[in-house]
C-alpha positions in Angstrom: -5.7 -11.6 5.9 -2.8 -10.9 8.4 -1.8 -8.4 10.6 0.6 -6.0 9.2 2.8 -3.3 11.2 2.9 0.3 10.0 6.9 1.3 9.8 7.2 5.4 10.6 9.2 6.2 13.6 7.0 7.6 16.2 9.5 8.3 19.5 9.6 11.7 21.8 12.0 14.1 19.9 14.3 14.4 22.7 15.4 10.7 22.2 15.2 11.1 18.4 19.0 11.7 18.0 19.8 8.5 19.9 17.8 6.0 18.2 18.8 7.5 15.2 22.5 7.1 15.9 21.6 3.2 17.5 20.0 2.7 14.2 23.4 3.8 12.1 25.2 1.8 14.3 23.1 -1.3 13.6 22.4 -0.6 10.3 25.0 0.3 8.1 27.9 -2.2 6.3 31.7 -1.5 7.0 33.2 0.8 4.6 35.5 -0.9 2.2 33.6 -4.1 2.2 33.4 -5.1 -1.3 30.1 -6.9 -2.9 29.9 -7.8 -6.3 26.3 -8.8 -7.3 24.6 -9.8 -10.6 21.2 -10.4 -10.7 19.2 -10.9 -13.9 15.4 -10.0 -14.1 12.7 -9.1 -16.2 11.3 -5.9 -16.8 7.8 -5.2 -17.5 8.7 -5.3 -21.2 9.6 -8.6 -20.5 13.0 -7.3 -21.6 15.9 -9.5 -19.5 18.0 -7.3 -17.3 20.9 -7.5 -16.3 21.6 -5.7 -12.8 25.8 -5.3 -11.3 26.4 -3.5 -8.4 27.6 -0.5 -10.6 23.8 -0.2 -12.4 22.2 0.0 -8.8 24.6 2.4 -7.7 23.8 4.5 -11.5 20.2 3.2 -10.1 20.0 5.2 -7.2 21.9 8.1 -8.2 18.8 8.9 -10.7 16.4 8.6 -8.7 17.6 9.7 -5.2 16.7 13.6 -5.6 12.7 12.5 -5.9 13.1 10.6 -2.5 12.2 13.5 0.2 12.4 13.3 4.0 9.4 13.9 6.3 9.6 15.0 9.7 6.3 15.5 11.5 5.3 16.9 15.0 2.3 15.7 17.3 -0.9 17.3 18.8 1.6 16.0 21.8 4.5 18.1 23.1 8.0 16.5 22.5 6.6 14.1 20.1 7.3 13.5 16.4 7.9 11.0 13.6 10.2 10.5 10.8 9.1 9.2 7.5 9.6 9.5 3.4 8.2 10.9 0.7 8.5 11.1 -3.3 7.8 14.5 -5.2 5.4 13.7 -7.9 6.0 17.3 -10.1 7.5 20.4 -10.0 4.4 22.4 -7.9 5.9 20.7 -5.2 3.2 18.4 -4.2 4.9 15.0 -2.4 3.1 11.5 -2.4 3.9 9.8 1.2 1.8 7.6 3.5 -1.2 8.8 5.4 0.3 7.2 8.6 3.1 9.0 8.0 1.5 12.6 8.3 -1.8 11.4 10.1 -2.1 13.2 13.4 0.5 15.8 12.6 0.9 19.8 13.8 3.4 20.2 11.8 5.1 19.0 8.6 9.1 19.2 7.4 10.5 18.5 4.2 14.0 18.1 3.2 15.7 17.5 0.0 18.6 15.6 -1.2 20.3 18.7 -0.9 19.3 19.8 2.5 17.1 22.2 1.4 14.4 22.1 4.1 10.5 23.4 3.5 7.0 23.4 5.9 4.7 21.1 4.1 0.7 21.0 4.5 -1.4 18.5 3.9 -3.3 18.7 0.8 -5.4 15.4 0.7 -5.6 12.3 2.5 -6.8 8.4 1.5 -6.8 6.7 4.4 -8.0 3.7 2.9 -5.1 3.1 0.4 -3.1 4.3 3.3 -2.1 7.5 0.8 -1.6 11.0 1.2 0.2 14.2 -0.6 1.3 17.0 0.6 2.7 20.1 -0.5 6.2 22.5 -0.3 6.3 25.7 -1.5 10.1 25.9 -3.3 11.5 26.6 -6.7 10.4 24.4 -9.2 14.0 23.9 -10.7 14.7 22.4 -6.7 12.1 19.9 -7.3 13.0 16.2 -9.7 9.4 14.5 -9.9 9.8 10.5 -9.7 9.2 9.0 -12.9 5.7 6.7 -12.5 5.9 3.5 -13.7 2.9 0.8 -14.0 2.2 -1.3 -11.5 0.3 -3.4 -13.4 2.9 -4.8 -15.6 5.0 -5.6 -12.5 5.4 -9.2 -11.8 7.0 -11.3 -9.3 11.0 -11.6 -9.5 11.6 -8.5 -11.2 14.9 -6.0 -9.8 13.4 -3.5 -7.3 15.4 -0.8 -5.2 13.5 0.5 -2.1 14.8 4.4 -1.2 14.0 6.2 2.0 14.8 7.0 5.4 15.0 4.0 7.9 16.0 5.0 11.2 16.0 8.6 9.7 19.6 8.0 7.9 19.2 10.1 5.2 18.5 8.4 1.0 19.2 4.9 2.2 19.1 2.3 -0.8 18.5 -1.3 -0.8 18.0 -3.8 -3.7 16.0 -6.9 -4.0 12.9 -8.6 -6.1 9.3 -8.2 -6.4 8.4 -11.3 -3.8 4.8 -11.3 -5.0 2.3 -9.2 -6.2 -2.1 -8.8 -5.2 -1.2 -9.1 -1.5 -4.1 -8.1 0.7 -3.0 -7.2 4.4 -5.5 -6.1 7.0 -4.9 -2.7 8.9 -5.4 -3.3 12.2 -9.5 -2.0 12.1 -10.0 -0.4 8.9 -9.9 -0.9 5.3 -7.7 -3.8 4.6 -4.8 -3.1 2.0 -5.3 -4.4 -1.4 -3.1 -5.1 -4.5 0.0 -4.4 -2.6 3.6 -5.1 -4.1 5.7 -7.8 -1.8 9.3 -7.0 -2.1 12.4 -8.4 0.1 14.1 -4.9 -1.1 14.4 -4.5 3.3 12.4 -1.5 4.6 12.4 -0.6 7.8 10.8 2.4 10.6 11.2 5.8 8.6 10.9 4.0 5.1 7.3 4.7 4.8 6.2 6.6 1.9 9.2 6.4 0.1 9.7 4.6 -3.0 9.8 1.4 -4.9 11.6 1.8 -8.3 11.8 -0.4 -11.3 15.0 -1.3 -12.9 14.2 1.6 -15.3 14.0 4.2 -12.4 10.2 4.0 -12.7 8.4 4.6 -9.4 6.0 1.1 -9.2 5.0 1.9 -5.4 5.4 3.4 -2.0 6.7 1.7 0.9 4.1 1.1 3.8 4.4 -1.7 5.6 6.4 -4.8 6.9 5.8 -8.5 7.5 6.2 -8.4 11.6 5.7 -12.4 13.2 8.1 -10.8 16.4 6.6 -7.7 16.9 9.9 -5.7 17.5 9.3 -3.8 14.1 12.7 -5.4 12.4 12.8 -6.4 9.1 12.4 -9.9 8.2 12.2 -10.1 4.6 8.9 -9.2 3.7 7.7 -5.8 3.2 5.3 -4.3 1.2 4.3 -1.2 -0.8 1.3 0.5 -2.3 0.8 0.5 -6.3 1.9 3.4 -7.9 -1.4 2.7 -10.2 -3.4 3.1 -7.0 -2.1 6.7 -6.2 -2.5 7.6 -9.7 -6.3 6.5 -9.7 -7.0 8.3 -6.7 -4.5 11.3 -7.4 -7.1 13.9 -8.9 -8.9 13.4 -5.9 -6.0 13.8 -3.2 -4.5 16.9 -5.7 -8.3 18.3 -5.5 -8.3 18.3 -1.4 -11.7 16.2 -2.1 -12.6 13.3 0.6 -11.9 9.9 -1.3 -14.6 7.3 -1.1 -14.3 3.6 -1.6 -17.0 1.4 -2.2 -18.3 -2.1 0.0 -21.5 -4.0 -0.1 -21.3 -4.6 4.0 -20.8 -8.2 4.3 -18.2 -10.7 5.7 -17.4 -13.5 3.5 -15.8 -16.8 3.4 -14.3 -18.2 0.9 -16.2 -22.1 0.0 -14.0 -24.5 -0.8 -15.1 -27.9 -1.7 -14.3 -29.4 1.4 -16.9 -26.5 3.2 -19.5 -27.2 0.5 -19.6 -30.9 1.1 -19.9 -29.9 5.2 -22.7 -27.9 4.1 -24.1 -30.5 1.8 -24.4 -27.9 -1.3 -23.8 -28.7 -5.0 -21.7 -25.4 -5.4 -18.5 -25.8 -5.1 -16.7 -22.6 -5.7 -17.8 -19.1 -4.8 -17.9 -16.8 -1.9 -20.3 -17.6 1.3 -21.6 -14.7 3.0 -21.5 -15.0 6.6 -22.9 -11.7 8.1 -24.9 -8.7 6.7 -24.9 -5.4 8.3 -27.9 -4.0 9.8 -28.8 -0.9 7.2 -26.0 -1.7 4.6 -26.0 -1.6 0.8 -26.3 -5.5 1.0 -29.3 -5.7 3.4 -30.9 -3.4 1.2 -30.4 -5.7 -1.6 -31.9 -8.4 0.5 -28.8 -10.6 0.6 -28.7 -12.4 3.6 -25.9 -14.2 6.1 -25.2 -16.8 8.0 -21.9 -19.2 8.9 -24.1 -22.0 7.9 -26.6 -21.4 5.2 -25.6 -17.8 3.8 -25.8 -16.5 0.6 -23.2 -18.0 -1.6 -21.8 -15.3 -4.0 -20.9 -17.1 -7.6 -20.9 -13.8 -9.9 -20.7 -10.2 -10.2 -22.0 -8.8 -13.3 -21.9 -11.8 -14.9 -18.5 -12.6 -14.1 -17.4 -15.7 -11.8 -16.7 -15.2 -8.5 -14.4 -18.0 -7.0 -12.7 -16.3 -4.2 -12.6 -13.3 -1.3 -10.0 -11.6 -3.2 -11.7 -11.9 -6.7 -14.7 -10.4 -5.5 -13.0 -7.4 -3.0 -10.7 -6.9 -6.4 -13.8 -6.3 -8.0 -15.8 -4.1 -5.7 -12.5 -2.0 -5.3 -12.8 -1.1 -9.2 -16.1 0.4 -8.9 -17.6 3.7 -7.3 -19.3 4.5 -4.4 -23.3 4.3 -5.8 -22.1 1.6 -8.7 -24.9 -0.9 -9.2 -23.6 -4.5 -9.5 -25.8 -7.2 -10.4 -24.7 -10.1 -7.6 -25.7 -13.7 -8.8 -26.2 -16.2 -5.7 -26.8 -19.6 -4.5 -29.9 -19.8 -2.3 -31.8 -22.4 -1.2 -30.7 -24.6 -4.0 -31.1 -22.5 -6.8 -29.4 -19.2 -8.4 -30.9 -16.0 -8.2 -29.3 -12.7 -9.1 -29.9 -9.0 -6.8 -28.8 -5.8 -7.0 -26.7 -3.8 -4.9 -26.3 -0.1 -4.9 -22.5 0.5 -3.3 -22.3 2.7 -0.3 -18.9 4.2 1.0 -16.8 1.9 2.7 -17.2 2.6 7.0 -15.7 -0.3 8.8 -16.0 -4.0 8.6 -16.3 -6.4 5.8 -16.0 -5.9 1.9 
């Protein structure tokens, strides 16, 4: 798993203004440049589309009033962050990032329009990096993105990415789904799963806006960028979280109730042939378990670690398990106090346990 960098802009608010206007400066094309681009793609449907410079433009303008910006305060004095949201209905509760409102005093909203609202936070998923949060305005103010399916999405399709990079207001840029199933590690909590890779460019403020579909469909929000330099710029990868996730989690976050997500307690490798023939085992595909965690769901269970002779993992409920991603894909789909019948290689034979899921802390899968 890599590394990823979180994109919000956290700076003291006095020197807000100027980095915003550096950003502008940097950022923006010359006016009366002229690009004529025409891209064709598939649509989940797997319709082919045709995309000119004219449909993104018809593109954005459709879905541009759903695409909020977010302005928080600290606990600190003179500090504050800029970020993105998307309204979800006409209540006026607003799907963003947790990072993005994580921390805060105080929330701002503005719309398309200007029109500017105190938010409050009304539940938070730190684990899918998701939050929403809520404005109190006229329902006829408020244009709820239309959700899409994540699941449907596949690599190469047209994406726009809307939000607020550098805090310039409903920026729009275009691109293709890069990949799709990306798994990106936090920084020392739960890693990322299923993410969307785009090279729609995102940069510092785009988090928690939007990732449309051709169609105008929201398919995710916009979290987090590819960062090799360090220096938070944009270099072609970024990467969003799956509509379908938010809406799995949604009744919880619109309920205010803490949102659990299920792990066994382990660290895994995944064995390849070339590591079971170092270990001089006839399995050769699977997932080695390499430490347990004193008092976790998997000790429990009795399944044991080691970098040399641990359990090998080879199914889950009677499904094959061949990789790290298969299996953390799978746990992710149950609930916390799920029982999951774990088939192993131990000691030159298969056995199968079972593991009782507890609610994910820190650590391994």
């Amino acid at each position: 798993m890599r590394e990823l960098k979180w994109i919000p802009i956290i700076v003291a608010s006095v020197a807000l203004g100027a980095a915003s206007v550096i950003g502008i400066d940097a950022l923006r094309s010359d006016e009366g440049q002229t690009t004529v681009i025409e891209r064709t793609s598939s649509g989940g449907d797997g319709a082919t589309i045709s995309t000119s410079i004219s449909d993104v433009a018809d593109l954005y303008d459709a879905v541009r009033p759903s695409v909020v910006r977010i302005t928080t305060q600290g606990a600190r004095a003179g500090m504050g962050g800029l970020g993105s949201g998307v309204v979800i209905d006409k209540e006026g509760h607003i799907l963003t990032n947790n990072h993005v409102i994580d921390g805060a005093s105080q929330i701002d909203v503005t719309l398309i329009d200007g029109l500017a609202a105190r938010a409050e936070v009304v539940g938070a998923d730190p684990g899918n990096d998701l939050a929403v949060i809520k404005v109190d305005l006229p329902s006829d103010q408020l244009e709820p993105a239309s959700l899409g399916d994540s699941s449907a999405v596949r690599a190469g399709e047209f994406v726009i990415a809307v939000g607020n990079p550098f805090g310039i207001e409903a920026s729009v840029t275009e691109g293709i789904v890069s990949g799709i199933g990306r798994t990106l590690s936090s920084g020392g909590g739960r890693p990322l799963r299923q993410l969307i890779q785009s090279d729609a460019a995102i940069n510092p403020g785009n988090s928690g806006g939007g990732l449309f579909n051709s169609r105008g469909e929201l398919i995710g929000i916009t979290t987090a960028i590819e960062n090799p330099s360090g220096d938070r710029v944009f270099v072609g990868i970024g990467y969003a979280v799956p509509v379908n996730t938010a809406e799995r989690f949604l009744p919880d976050l619109l309920a205010g109730r803490q949102v659990q997500h299920p792990r066994m307690g382990v660290s895994l490798q995944d064995l390849t042939p070339a590591l079971a023939g170092r270990l001089g085992i006839d399995v050769q595909q699977g997932v080695m378990i390499t430490q347990v965690e004193n008092g976790s769901a998997a000790s429990r269970a009795g399944l044991r670690g080691s970098s040399s002779s641990g359990d090998i993992i080879v199914a889950l409920d009677g499904e094959d398990v061949r990789s790290f991603e298969e299996l953390a894909n799978y746990i992710d789909s149950k609930k916390v106090g799920d029982k999951v019948e774990v088939t192993i290689w131990r000691d030159g034979e298969e056995t199968t346990l079972e593991i009782t899921l507890e609610a994910w802390r820190s650590g391994g899968a």
